[in-house]
C-alpha positions as a Markdown table, in Angstrom:
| # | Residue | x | y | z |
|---|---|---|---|---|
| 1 | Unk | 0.0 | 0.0 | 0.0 |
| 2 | Unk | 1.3 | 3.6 | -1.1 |
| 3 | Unk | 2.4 | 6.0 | 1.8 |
| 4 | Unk | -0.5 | 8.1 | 0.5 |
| 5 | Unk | -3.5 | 5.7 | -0.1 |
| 6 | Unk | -2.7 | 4.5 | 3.9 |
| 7 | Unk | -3.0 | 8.1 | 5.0 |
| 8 | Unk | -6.3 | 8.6 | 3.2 |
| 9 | Unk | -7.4 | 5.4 | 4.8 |
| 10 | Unk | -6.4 | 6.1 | 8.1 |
| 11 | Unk | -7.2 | 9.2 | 8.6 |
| 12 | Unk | -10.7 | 9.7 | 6.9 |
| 13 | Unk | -11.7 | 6.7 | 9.1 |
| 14 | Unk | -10.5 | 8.6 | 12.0 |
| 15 | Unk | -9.9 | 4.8 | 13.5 |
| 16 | Unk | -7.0 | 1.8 | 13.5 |
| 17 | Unk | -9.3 | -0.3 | 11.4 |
| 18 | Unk | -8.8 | 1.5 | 8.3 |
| 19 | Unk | -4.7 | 0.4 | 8.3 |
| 20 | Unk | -6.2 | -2.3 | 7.0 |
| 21 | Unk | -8.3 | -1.1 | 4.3 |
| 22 | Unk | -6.9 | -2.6 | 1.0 |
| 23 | Unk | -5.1 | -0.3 | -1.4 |
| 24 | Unk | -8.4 | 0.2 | -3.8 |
| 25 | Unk | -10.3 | 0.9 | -1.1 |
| 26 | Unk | -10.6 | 4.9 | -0.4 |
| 27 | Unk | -13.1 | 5.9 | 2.7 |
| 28 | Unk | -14.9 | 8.7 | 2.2 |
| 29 | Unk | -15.3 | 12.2 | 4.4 |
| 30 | Unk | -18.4 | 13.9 | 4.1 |
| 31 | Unk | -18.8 | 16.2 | 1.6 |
| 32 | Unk | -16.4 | 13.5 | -0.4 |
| 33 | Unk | -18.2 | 14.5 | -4.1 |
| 34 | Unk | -17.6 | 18.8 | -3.5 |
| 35 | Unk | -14.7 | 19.7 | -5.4 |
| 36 | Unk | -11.6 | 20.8 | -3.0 |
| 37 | Unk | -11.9 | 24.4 | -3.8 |
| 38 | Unk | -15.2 | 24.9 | -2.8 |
| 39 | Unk | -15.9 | 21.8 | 0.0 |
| 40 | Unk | -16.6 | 23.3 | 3.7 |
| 41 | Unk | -12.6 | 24.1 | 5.0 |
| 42 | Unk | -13.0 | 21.6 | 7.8 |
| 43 | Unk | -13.6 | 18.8 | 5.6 |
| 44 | Unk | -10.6 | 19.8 | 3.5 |
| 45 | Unk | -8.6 | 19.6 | 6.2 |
| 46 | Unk | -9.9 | 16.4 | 6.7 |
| 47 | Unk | -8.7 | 15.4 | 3.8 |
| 48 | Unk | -5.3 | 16.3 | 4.2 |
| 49 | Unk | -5.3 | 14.2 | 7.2 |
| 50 | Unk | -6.2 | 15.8 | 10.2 |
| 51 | Unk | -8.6 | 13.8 | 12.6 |
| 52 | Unk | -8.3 | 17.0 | 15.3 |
| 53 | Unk | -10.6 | 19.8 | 13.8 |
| 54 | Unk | -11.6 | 22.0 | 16.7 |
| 55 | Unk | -10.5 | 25.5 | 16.9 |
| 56 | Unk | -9.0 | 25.5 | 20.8 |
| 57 | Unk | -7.4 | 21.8 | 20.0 |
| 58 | Unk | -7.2 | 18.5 | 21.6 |
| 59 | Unk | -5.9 | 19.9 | 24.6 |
| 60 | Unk | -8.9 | 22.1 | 25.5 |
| 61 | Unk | -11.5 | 19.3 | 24.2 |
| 62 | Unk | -9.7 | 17.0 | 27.0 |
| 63 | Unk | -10.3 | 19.5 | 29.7 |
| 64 | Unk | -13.5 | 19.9 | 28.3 |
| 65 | Unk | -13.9 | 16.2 | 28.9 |
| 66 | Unk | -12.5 | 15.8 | 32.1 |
| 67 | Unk | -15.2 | 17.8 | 33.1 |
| 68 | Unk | -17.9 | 16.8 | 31.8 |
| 69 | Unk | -18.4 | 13.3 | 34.1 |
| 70 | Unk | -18.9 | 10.8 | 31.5 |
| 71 | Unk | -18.5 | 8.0 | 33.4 |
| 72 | Unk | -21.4 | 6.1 | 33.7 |
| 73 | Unk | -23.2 | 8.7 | 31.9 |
| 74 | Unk | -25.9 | 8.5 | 29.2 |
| 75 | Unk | -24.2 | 10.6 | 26.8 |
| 76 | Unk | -25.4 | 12.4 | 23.1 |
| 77 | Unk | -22.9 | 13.5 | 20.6 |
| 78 | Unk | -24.1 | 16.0 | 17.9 |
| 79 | Unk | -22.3 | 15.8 | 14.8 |
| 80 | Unk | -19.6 | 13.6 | 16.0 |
| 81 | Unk | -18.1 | 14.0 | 12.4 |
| 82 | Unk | -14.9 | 11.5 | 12.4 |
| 83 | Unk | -15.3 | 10.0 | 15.5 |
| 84 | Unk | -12.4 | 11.5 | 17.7 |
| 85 | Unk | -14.6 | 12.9 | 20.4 |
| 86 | Unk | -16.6 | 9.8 | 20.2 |
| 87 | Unk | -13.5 | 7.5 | 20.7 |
| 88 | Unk | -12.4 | 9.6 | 23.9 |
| 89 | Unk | -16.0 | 9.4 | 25.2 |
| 90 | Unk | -16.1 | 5.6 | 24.7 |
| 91 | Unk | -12.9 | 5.3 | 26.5 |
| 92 | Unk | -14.7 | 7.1 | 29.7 |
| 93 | Unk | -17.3 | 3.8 | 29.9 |
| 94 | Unk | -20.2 | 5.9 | 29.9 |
| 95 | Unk | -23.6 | 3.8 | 30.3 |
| 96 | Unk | -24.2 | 4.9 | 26.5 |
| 97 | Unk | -23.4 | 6.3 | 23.6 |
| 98 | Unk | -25.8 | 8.0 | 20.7 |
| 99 | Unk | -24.3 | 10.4 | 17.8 |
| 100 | Unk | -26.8 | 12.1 | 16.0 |
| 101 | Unk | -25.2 | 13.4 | 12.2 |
| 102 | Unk | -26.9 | 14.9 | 9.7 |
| 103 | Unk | -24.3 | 13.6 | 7.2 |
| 104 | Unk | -24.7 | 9.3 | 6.2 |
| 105 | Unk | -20.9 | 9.6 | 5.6 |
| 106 | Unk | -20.5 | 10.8 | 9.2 |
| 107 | Unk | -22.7 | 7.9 | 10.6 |
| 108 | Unk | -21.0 | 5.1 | 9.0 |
| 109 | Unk | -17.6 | 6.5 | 9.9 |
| 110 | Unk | -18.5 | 6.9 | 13.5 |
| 111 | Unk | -20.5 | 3.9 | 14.0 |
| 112 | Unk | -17.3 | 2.2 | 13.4 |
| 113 | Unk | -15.1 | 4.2 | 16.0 |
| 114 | Unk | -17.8 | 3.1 | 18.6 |
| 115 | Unk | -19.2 | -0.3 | 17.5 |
| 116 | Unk | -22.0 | -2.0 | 18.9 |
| 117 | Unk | -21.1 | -0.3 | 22.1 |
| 118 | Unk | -22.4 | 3.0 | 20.9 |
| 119 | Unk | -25.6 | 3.9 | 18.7 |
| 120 | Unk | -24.9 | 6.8 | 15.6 |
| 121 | Unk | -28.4 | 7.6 | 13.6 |
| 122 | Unk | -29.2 | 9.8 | 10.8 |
| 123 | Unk | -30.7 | 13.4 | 12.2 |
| 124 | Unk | -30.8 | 16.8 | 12.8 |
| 125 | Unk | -29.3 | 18.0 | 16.0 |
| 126 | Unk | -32.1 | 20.8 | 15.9 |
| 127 | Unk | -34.6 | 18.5 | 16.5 |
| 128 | Unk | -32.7 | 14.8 | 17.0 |
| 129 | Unk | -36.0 | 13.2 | 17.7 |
| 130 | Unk | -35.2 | 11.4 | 20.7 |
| 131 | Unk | -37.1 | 11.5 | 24.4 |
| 132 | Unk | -37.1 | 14.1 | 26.5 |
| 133 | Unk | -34.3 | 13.9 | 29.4 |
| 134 | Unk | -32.7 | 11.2 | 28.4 |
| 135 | Unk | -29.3 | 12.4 | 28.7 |
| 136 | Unk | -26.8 | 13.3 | 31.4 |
| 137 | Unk | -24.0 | 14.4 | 29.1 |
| 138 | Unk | -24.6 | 16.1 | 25.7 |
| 139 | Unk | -21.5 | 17.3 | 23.1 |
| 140 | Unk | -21.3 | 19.6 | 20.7 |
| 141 | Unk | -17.7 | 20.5 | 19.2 |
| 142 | Unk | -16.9 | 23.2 | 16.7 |
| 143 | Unk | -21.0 | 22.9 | 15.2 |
| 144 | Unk | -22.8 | 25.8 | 16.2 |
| 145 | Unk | -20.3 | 28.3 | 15.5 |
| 146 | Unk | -21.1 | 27.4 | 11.9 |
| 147 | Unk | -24.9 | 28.2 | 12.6 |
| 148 | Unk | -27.0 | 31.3 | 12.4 |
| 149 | Unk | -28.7 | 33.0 | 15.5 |
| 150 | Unk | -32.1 | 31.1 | 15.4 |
| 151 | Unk | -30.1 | 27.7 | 14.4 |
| 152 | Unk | -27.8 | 28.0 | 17.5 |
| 153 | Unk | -30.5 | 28.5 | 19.6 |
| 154 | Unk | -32.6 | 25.9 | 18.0 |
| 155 | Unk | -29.5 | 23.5 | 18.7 |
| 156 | Unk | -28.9 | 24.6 | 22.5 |
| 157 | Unk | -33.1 | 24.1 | 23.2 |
| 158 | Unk | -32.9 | 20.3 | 21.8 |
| 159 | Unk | -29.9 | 19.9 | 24.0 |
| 160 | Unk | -31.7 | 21.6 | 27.3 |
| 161 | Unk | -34.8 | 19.5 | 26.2 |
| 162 | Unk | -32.5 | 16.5 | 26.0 |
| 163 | Unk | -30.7 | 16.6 | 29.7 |
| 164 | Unk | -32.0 | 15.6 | 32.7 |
| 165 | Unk | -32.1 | 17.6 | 36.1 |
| 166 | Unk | -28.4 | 18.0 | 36.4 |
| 167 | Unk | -27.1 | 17.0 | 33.3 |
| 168 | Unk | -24.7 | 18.9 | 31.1 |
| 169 | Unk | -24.3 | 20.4 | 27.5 |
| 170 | Unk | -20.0 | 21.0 | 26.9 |
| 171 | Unk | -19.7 | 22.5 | 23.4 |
| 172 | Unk | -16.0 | 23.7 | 22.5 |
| 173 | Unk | -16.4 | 26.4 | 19.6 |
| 174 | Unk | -14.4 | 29.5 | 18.1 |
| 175 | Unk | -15.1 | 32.4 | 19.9 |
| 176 | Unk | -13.8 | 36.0 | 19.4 |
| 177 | Unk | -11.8 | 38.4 | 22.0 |
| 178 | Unk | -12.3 | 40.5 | 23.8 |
| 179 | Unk | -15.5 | 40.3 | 24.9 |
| 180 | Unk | -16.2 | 44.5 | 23.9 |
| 181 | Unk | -14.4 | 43.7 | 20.5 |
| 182 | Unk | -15.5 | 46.5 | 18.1 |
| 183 | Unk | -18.9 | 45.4 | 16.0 |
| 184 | Unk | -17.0 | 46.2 | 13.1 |
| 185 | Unk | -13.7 | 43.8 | 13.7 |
| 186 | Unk | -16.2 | 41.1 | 14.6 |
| 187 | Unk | -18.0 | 41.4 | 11.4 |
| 188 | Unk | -14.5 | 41.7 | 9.5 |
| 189 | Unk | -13.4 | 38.8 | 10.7 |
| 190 | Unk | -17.1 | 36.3 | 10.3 |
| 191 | Unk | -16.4 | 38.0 | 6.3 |
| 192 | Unk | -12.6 | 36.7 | 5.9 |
| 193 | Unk | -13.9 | 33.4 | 7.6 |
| 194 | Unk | -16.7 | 32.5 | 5.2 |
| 195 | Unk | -14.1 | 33.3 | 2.2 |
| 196 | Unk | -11.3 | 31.5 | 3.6 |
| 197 | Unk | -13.3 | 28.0 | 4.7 |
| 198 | Unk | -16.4 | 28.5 | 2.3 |
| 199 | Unk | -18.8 | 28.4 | 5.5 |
| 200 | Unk | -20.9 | 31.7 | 6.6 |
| 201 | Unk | -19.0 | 31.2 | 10.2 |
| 202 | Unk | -20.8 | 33.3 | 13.2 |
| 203 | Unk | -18.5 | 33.2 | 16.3 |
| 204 | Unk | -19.7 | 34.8 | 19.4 |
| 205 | Unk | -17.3 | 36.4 | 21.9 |
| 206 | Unk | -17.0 | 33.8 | 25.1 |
| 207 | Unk | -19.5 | 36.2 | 27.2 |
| 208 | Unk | -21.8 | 36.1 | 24.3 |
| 209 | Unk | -21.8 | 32.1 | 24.4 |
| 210 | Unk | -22.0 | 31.8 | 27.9 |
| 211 | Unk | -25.2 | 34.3 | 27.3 |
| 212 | Unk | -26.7 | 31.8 | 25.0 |
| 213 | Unk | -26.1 | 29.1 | 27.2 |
| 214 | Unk | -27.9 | 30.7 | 29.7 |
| 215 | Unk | -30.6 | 32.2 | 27.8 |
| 216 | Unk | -31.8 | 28.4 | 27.3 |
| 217 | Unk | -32.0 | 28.1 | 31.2 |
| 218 | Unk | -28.4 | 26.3 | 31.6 |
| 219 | Unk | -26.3 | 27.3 | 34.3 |
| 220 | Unk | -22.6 | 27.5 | 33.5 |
| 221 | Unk | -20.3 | 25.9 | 35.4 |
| 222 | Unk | -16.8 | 26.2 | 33.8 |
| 223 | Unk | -15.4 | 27.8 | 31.0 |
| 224 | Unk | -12.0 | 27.9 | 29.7 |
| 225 | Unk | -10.2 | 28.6 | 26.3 |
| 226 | Unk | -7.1 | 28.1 | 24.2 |
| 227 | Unk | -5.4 | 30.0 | 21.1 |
| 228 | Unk | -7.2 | 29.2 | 17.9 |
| 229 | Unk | -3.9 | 27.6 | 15.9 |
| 230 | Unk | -5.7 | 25.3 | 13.7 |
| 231 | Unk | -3.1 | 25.2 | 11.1 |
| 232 | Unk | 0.0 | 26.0 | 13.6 |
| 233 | Unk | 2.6 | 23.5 | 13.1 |
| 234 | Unk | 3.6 | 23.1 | 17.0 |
| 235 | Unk | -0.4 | 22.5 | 17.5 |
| 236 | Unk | -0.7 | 20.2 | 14.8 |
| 237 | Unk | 2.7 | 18.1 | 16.3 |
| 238 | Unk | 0.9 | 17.7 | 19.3 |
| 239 | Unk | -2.4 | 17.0 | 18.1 |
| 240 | Unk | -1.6 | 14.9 | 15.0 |
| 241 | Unk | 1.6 | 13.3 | 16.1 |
| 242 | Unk | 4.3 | 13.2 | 14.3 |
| 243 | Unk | 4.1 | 9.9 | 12.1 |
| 244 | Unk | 0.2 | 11.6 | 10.7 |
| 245 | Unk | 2.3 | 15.6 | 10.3 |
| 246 | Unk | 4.5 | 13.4 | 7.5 |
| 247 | Unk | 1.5 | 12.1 | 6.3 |
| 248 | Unk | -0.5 | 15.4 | 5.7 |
| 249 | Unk | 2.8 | 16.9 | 4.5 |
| 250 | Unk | 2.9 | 14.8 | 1.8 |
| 251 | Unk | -0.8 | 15.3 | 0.9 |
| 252 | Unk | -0.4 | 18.5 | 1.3 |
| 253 | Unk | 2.7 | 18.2 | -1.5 |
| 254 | Unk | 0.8 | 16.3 | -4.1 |
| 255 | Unk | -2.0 | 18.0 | -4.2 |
| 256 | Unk | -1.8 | 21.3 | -5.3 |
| 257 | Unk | -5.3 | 22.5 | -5.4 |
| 258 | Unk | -5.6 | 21.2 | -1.8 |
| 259 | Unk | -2.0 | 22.6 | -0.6 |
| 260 | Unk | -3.8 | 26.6 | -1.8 |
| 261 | Unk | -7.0 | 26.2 | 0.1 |
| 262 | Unk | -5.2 | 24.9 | 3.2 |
| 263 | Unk | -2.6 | 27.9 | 2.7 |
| 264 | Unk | -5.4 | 30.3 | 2.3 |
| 265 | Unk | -6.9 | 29.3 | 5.1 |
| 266 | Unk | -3.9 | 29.5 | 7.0 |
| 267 | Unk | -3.6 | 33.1 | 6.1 |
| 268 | Unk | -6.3 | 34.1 | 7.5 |
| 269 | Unk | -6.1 | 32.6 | 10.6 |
| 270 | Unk | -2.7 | 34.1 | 11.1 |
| 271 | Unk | -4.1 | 37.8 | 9.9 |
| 272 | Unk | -7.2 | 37.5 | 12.9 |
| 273 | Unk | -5.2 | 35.0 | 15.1 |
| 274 | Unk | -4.8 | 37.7 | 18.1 |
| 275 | Unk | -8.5 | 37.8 | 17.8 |
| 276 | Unk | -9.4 | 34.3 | 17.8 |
| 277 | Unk | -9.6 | 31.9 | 20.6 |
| 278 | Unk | -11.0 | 28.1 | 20.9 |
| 279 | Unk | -13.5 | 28.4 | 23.8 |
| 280 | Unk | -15.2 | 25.6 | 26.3 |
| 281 | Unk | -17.9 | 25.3 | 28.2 |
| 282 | Unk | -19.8 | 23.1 | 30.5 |
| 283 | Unk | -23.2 | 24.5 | 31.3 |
| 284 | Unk | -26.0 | 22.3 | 33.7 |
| 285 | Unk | -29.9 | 22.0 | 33.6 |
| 286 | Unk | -30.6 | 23.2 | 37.0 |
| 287 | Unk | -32.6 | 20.9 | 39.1 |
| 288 | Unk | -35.4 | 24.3 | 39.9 |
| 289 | Unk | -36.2 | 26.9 | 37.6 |
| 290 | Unk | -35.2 | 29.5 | 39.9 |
| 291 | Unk | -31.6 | 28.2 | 40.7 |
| 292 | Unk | -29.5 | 31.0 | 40.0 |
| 293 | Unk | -26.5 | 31.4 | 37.6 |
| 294 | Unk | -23.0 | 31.1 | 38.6 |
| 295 | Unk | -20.1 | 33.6 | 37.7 |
């Protein structure tokens, strides 16, 4: 098997089992059938090979994790994309596992990562159509930030809808900074997103998520955040690893349609980088309507 056809393999599949996918066998990423230049950015840098796609990196979406109490949880995933999260949260023996994706591509991928463990079904994470409070742990990662106003709230309802008395919603998005940015910066930078990654990209500041959070009637408990260096090579070492950096290297070398969207990108993260941040949060359902909200 070429260097190349294993690095599409493993890291579309986002899981061991595709090093042994044959060498005429090519998994495919959602939005597989877009062109490169204009597929979603995220999905293009899936296809150069990176399995770590949120803005604050793996780093933040482990603390995210760690607090989050997944243990023995019931826990939903929405859009669980290529699995990553979904492998860590299988790893934390929760009591269950369901991913609702609106992609097929995205189901079948993930259904692998978590096997008959874990349940991944076709939906909408608006409106996921499963039973009220059946949750003690809902995820969302780097999804609503690519959502309008009414969407994102949409989203944060079914999630509120979907926990129990106590149970949490931990979403890790991009967020902008400060939280008094100027109106006109903020709307600068959603422009030079949606050129760069071909996605009409809405982050919030993290006191404006937090806000939206709470308009929903969640309490937030614990918020943190990290540089957003998507496409930072000492991010990507320690995310990636550095066996997958040679891989996505040399994708990145024989593909030159791919190599100017990625550099593109990279441009424009570097131009608004000092005012871009990965953000976290855990936020509960109260137990009583009138608990209050914590600082």
């Amino acid at each position: 098997m070429s260097a190349s056809t294993q690095s599409d393999a493993q890291d579309a599949a986002d899981q061991d089992a595709a090093e042994r996918d044959t060498p005429t066998q090519r998994p495919r990423t959602p939005f597989a059938d877009r062109p490169t230049a204009s597929a979603p950015g995220h999905w293009v840098l899936a296809r150069m090979g990176k399995k770590v796609l949120r803005p604050g990196g793996a780093e933040l979406s482990r603390r995210m994790l760690d607090h989050a109490g997944l243990a023995g949880a019931d826990v939903v995933e929405f859009a669980p994309g290529l699995g990553h999260t979904a492998a860590q949260v299988m790893a934390a023996a929760p009591a269950s596992y369901t991913g609702v994706d609106a992609d097929p591509e995205a189901v079948r991928t993930v259904s692998a990562v978590v096997g008959p463990a874990g349940t991944v079904r076709h939906g909408d994470a608006a409106a996921t159509g499963l039973p009220d409070a059946c949750a003690d742990v809902v995820i969302g990662e780097a999804m609503l930030t690519m959502q309008g106003e009414a969407a994102k709230k949409a989203i944060i309802g079914e999630a509120a809808r979907l926990l129990r008395p106590g149970g949490r919603y931990v979403i890790h998005e991009l967020a902008v900074t400060p939280d008094d940015i100027d109106p006109a910066v903020h709307t600068e930078i959603r422009k030079a997103l949606a050129r760069a990654i071909h996605v009409n990209a809405r982050p919030l500041t993290p006191a404006q998520w937090a806000e939206t959070l709470q308009e929903a009637g969640l309490v937030v408990e614990w918020t943190d955040t990290a540089p957003m260096a998507l496409l930072d090579a000492r991010r990507n070492l320690a995310d990636e690893g550095p066996v997958r950096m040679l891989r996505i290297m040399w994708n990145l070398l024989r593909d030159g349609q791919m190599r100017s969207r990625v550099m593109a990108m990279r441009r424009t993260f570097k131009e608004h980088e000092k005012n871009m941040c990965g953000v976290a949060l855990v936020a509960r359902r109260p137990h009583g309507e009138s608990e209050p909200q914590e600082d």
